[in-house]
mmCIF file as gemmi writes it, N, C-alpha and C atoms, coordinates in Angstrom:
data_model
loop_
_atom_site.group_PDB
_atom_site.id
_atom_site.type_symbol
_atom_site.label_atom_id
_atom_site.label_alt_id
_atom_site.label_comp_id
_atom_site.label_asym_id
_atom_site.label_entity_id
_atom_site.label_seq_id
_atom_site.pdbx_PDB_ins_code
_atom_site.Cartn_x
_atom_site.Cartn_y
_atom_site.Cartn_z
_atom_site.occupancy
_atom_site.B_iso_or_equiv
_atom_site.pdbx_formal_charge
_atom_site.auth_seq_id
_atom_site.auth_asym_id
_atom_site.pdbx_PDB_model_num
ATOM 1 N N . UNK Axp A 1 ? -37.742 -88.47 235.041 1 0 ? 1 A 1
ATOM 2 C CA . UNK Axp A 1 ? -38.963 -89.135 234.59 1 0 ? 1 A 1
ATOM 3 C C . UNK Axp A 1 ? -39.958 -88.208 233.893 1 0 ? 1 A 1
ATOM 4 N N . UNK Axp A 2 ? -39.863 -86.806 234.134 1 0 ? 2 A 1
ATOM 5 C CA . UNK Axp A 2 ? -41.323 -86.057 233.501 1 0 ? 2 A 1
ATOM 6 C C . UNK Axp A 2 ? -40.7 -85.991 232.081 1 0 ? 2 A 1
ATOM 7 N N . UNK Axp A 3 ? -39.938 -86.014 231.829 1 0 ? 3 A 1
ATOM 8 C CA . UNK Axp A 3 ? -39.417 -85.611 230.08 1 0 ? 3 A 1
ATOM 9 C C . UNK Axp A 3 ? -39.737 -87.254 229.535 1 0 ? 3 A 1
ATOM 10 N N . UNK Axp A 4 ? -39.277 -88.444 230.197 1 0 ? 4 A 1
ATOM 11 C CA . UNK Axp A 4 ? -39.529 -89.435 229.841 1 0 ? 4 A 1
ATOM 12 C C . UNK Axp A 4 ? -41.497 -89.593 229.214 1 0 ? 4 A 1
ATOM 13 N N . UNK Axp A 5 ? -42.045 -88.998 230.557 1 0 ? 5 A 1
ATOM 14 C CA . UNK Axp A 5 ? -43.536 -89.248 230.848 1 0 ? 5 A 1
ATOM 15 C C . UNK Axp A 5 ? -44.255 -88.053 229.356 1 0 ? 5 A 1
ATOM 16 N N . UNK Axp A 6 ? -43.36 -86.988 229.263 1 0 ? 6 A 1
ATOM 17 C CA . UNK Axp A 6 ? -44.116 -86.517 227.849 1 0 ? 6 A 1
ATOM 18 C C . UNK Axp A 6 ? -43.562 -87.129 226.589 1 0 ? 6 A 1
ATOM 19 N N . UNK Axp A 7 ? -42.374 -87.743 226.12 1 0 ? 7 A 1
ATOM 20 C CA . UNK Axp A 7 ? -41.945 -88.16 224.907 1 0 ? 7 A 1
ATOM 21 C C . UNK Axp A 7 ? -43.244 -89.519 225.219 1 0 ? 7 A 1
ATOM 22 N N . UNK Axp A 8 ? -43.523 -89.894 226.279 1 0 ? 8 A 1
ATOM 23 C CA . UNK Axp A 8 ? -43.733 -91.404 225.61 1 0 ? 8 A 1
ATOM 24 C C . UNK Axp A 8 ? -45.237 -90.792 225.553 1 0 ? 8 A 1
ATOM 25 N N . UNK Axp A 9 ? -45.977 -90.045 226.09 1 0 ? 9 A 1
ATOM 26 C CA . UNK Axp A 9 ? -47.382 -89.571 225.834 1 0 ? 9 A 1
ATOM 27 C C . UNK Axp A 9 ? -47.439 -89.626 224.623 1 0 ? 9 A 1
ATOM 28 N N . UNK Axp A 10 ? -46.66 -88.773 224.23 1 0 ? 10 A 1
ATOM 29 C CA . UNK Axp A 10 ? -46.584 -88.143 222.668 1 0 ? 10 A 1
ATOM 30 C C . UNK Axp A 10 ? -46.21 -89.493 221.46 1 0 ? 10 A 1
ATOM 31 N N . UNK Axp A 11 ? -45.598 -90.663 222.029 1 0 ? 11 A 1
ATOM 32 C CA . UNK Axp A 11 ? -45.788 -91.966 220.883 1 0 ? 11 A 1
ATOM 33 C C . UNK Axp A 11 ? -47.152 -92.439 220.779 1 0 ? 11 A 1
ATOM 34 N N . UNK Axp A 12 ? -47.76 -92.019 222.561 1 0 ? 12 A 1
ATOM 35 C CA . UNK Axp A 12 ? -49.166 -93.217 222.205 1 0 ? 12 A 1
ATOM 36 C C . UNK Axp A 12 ? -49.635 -91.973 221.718 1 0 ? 12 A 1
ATOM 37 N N . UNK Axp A 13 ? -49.939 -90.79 221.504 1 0 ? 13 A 1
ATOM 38 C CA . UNK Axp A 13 ? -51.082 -90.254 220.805 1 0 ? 13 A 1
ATOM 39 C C . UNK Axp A 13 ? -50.871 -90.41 219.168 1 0 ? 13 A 1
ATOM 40 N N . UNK Axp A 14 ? -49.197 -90.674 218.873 1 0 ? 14 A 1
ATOM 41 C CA . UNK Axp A 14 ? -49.28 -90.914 217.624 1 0 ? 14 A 1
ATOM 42 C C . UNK Axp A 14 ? -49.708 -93.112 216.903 1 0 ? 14 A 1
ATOM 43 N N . UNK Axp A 15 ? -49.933 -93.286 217.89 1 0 ? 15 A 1
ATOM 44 C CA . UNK Axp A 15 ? -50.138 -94.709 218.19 1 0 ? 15 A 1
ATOM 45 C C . UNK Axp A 15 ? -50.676 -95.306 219.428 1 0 ? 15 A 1
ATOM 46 N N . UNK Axp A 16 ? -51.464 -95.692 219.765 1 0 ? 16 A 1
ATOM 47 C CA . UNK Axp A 16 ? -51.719 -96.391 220.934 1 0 ? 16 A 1
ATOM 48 C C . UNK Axp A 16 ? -52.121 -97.548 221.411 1 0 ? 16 A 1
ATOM 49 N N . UNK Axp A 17 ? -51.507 -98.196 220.136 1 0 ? 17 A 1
ATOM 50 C CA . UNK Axp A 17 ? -51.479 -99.789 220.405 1 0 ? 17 A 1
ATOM 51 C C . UNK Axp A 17 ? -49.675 -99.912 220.172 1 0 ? 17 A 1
ATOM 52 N N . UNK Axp A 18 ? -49.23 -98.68 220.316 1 0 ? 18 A 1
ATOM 53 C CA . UNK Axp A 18 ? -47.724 -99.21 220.379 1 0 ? 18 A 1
ATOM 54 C C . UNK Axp A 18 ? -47.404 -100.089 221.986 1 0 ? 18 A 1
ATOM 55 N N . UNK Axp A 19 ? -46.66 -100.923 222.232 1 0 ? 19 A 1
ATOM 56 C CA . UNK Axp A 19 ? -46.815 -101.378 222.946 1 0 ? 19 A 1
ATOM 57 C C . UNK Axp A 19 ? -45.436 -100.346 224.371 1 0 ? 19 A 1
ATOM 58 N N . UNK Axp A 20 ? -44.256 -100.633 223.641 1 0 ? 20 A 1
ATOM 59 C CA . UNK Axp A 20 ? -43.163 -99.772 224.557 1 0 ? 20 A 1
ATOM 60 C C . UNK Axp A 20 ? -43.568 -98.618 225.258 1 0 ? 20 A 1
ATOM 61 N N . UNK Axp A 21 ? -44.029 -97.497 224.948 1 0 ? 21 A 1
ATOM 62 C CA . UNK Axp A 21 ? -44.358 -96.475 225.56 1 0 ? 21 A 1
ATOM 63 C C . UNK Axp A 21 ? -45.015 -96.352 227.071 1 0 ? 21 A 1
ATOM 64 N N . UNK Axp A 22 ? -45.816 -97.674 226.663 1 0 ? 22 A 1
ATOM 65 C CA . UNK Axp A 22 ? -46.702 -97.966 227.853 1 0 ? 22 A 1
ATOM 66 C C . UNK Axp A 22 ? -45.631 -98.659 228.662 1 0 ? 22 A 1
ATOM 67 N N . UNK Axp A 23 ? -44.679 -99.374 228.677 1 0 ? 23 A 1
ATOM 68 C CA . UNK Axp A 23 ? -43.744 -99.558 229.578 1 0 ? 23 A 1
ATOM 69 C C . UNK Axp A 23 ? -43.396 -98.47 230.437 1 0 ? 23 A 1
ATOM 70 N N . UNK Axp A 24 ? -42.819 -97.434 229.661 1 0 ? 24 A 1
ATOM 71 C CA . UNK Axp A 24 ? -42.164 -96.662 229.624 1 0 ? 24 A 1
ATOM 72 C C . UNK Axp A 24 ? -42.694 -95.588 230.855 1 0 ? 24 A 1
ATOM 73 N N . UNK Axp A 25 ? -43.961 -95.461 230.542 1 0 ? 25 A 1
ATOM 74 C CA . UNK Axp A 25 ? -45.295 -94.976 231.604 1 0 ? 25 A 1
ATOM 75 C C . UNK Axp A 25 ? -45.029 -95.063 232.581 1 0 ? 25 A 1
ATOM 76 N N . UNK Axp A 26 ? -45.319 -97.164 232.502 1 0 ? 26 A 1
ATOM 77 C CA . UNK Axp A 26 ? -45.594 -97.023 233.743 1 0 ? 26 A 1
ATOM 78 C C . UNK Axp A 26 ? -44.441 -97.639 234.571 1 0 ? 26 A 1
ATOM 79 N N . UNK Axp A 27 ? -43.066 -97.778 234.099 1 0 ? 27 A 1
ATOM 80 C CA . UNK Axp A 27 ? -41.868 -97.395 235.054 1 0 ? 27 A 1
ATOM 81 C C . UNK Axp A 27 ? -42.094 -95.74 235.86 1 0 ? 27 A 1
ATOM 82 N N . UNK Axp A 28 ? -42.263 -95.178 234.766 1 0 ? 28 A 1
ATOM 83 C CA . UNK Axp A 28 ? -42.12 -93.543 235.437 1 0 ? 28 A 1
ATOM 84 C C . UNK Axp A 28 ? -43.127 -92.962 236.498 1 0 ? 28 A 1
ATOM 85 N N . UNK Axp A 29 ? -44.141 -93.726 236.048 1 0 ? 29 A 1
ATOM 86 C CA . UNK Axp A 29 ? -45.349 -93.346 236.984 1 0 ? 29 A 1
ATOM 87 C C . UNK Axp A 29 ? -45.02 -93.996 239.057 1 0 ? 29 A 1
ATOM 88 N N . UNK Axp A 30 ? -44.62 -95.522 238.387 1 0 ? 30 A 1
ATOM 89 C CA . UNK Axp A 30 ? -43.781 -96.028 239.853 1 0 ? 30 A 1
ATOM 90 C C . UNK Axp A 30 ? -42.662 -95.564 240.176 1 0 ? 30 A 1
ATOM 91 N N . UNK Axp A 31 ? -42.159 -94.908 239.461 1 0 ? 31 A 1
ATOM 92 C CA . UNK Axp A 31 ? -40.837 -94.027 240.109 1 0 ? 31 A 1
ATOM 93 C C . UNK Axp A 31 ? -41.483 -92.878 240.65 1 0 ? 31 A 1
ATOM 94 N N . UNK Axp A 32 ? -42.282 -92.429 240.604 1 0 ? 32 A 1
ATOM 95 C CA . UNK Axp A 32 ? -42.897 -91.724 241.163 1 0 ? 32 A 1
ATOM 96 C C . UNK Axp A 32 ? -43.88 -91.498 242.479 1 0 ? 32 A 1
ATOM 97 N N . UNK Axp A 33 ? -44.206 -92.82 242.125 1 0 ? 33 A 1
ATOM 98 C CA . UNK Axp A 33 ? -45.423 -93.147 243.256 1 0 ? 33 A 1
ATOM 99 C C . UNK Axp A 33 ? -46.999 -93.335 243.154 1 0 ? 33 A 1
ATOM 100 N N . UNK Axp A 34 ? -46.817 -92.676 241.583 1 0 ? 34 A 1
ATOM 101 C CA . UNK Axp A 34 ? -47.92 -92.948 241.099 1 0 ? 34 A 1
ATOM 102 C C . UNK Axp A 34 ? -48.639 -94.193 240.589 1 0 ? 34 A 1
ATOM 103 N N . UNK Axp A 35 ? -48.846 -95.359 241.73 1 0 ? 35 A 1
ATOM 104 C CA . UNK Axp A 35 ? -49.418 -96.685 241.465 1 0 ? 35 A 1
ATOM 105 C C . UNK Axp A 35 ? -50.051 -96.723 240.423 1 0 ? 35 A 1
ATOM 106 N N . UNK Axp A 36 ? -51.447 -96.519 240.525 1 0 ? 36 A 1
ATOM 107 C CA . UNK Axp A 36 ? -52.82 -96.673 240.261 1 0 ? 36 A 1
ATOM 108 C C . UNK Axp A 36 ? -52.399 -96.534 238.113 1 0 ? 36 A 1
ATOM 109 N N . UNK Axp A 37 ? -51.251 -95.356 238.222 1 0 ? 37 A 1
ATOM 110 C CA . UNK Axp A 37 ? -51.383 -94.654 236.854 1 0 ? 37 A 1
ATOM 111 C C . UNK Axp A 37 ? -50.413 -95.996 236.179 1 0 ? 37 A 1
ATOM 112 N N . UNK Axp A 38 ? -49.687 -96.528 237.086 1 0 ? 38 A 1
ATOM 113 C CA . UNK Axp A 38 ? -48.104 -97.277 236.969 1 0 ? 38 A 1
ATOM 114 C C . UNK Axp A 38 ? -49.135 -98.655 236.243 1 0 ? 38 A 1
ATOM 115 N N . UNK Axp A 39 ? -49.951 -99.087 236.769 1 0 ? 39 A 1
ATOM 116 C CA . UNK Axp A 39 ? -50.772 -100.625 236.941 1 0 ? 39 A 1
ATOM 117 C C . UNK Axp A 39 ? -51.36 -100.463 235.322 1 0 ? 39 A 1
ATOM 118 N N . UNK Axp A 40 ? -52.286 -99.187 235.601 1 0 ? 40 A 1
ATOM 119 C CA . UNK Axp A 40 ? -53.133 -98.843 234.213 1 0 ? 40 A 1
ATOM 120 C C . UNK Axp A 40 ? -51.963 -99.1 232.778 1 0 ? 40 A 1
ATOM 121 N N . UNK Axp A 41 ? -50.749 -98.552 232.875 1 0 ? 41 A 1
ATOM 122 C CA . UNK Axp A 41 ? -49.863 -98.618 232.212 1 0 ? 41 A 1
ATOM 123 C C . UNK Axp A 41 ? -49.473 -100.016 231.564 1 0 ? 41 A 1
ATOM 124 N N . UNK Axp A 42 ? -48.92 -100.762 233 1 0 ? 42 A 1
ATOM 125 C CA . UNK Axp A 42 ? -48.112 -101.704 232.392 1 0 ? 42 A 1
ATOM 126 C C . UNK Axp A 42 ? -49.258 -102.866 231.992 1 0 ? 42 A 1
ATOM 127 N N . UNK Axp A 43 ? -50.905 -102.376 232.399 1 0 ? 43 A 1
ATOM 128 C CA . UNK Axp A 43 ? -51.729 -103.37 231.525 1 0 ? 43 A 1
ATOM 129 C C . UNK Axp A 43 ? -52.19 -103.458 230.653 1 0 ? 43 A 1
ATOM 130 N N . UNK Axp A 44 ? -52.049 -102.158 229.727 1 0 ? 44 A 1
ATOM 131 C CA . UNK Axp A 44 ? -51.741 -101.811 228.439 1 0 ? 44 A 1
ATOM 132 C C . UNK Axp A 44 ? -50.315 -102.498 227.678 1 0 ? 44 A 1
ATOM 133 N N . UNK Axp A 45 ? -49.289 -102.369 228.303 1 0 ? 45 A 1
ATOM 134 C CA . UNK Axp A 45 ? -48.525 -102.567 227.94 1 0 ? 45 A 1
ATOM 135 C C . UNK Axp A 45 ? -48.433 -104.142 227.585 1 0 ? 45 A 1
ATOM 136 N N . UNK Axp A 46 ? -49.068 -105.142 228.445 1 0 ? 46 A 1
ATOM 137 C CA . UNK Axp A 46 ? -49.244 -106.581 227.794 1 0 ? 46 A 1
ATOM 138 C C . UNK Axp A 46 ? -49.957 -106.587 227.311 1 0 ? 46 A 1
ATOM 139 N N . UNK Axp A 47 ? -51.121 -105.882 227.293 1 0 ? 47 A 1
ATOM 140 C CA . UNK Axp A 47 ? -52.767 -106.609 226.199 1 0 ? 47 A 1
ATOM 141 C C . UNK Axp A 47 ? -51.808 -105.686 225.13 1 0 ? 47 A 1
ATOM 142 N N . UNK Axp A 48 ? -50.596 -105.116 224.699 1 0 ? 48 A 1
ATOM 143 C CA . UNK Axp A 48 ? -50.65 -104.712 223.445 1 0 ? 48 A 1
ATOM 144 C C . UNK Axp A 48 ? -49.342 -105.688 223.011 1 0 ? 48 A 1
ATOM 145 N N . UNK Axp A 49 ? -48.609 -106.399 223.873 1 0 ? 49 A 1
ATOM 146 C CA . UNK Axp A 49 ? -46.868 -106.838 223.686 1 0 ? 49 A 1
ATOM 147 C C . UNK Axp A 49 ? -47.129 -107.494 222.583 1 0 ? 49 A 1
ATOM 148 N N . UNK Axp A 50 ? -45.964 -107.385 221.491 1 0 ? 50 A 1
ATOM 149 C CA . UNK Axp A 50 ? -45.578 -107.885 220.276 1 0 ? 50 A 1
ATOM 150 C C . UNK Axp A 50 ? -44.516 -108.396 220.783 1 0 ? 50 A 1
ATOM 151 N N . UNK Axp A 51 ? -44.102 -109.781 221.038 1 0 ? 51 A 1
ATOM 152 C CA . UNK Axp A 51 ? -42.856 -110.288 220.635 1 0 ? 51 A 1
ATOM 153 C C . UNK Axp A 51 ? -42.039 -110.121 219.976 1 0 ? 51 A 1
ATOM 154 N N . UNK Axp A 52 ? -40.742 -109.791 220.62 1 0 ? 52 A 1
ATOM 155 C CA . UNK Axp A 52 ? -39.286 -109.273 219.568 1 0 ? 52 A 1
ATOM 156 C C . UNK Axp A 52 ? -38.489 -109.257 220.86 1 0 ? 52 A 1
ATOM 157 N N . UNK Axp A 53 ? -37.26 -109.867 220.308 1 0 ? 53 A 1
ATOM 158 C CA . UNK Axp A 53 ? -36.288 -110.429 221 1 0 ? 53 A 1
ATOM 159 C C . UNK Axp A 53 ? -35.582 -108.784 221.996 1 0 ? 53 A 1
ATOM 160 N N . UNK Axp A 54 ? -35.509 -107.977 221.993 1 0 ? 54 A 1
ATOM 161 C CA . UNK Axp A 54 ? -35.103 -106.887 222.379 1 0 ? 54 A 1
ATOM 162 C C . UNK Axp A 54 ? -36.295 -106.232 223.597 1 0 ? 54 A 1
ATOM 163 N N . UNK Axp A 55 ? -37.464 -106.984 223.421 1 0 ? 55 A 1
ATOM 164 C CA . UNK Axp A 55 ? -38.104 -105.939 224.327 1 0 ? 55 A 1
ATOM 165 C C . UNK Axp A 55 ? -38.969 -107.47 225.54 1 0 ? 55 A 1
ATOM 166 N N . UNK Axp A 56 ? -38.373 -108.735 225.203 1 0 ? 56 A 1
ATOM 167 C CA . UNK Axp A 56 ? -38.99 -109.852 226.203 1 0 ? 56 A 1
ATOM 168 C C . UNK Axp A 56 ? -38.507 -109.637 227.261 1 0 ? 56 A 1
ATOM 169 N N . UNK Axp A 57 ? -37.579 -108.662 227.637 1 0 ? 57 A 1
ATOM 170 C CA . UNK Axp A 57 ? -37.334 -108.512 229.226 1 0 ? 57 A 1
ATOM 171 C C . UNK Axp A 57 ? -38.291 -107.235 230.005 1 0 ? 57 A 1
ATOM 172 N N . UNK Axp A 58 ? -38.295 -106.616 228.928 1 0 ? 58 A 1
ATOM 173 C CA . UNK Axp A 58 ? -39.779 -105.448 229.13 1 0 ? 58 A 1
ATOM 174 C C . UNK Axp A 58 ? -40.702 -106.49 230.106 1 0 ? 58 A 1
ATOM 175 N N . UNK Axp A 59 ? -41.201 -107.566 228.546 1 0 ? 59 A 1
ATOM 176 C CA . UNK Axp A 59 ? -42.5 -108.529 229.944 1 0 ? 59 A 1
ATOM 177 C C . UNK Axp A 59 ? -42.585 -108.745 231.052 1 0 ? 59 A 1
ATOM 178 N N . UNK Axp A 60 ? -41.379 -109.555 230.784 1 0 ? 60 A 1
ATOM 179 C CA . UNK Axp A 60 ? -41.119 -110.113 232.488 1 0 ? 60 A 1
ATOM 180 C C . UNK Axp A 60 ? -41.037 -109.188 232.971 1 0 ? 60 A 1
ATOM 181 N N . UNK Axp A 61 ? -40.516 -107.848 233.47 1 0 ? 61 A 1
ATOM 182 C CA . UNK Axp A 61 ? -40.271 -107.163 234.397 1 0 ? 61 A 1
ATOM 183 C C . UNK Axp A 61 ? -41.87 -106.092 234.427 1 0 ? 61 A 1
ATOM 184 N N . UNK Axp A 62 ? -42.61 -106.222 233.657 1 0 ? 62 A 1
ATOM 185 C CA . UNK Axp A 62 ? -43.843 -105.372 233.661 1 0 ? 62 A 1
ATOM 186 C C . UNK Axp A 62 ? -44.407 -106.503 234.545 1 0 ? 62 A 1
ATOM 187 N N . UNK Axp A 63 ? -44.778 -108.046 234.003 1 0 ? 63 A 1
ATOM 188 C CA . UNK Axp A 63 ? -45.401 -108.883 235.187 1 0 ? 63 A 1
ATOM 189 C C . UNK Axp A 63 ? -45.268 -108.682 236.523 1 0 ? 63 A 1
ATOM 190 N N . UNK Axp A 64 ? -43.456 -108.502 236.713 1 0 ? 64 A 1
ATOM 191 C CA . UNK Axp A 64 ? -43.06 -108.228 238.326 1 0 ? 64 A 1
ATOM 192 C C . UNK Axp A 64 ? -43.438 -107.133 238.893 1 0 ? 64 A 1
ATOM 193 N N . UNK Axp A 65 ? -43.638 -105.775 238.183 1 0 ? 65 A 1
ATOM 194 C CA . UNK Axp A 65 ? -43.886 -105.122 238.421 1 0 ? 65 A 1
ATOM 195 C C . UNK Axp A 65 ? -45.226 -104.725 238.599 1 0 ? 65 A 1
ATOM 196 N N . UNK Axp A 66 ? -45.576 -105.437 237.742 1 0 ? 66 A 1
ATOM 197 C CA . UNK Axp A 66 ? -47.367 -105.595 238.374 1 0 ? 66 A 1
ATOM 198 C C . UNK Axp A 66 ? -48.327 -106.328 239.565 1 0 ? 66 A 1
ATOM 199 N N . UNK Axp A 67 ? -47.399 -107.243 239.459 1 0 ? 67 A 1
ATOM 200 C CA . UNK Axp A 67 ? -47.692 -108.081 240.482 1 0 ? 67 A 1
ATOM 201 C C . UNK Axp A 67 ? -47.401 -107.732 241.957 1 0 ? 67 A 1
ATOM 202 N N . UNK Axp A 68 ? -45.922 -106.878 242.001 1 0 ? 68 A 1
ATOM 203 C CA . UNK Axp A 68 ? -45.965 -106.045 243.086 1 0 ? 68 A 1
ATOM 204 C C . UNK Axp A 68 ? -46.802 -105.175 243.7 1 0 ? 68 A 1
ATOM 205 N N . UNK Axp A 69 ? -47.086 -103.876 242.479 1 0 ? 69 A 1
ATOM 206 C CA . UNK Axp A 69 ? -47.406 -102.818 242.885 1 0 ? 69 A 1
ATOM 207 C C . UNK Axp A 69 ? -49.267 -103.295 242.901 1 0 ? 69 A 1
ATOM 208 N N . UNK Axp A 70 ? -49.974 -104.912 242.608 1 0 ? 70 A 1
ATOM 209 C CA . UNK Axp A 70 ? -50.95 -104.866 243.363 1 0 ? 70 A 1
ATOM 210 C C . UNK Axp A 70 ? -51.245 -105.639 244.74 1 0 ? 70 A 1
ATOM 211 N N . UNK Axp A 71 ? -50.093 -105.892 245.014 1 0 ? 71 A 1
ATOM 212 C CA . UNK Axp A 71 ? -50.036 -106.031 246.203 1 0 ? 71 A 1
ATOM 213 C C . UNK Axp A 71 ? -49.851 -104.791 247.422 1 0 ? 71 A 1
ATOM 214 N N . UNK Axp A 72 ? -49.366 -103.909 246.542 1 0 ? 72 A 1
ATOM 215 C CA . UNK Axp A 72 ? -49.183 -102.715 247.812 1 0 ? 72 A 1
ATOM 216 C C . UNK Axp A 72 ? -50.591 -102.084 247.957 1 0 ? 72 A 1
ATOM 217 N N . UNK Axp A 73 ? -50.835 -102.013 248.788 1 0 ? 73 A 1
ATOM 218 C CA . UNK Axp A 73 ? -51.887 -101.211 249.478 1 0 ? 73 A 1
ATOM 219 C C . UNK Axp A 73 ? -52.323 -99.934 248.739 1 0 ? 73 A 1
């Protein structure tokens, strides 16, 4: 995950209304344990989602994943 967590830094500074990267985040950040950074992530990641057939399972699984990790404590 940390090589993941700098390539995708390095898309949003060249963009940061890209939307993927911020997925990308905040999988790595919850593989980690890092909630708080994981949440910030994947709510970027919808206020930016562009529809395209390749990345609509991204959504859904950022929703689930959000919806989880604010339920955890």
């Amino acid at each position: 995950p940390d090589d993941a967590i700098v390539e995708a830094q390095s898309a949003i500074k060249l963009d940061s209304l890209v939307d993927s990267p911020h997925y990308i985040l905040g999988v790595c950040y919850m593989e980690k344990g890092m909630n708080s950074e994981a949440i910030v992530e994947f709510e970027k990641f919808l206020a930016n989602y562009r529809d395209r057939g390749y990345i609509r399972d991204y959504k859904v699984k950022a929703e689930e994943y959000l919806a989880q990790l604010k339920k955890t404590p």
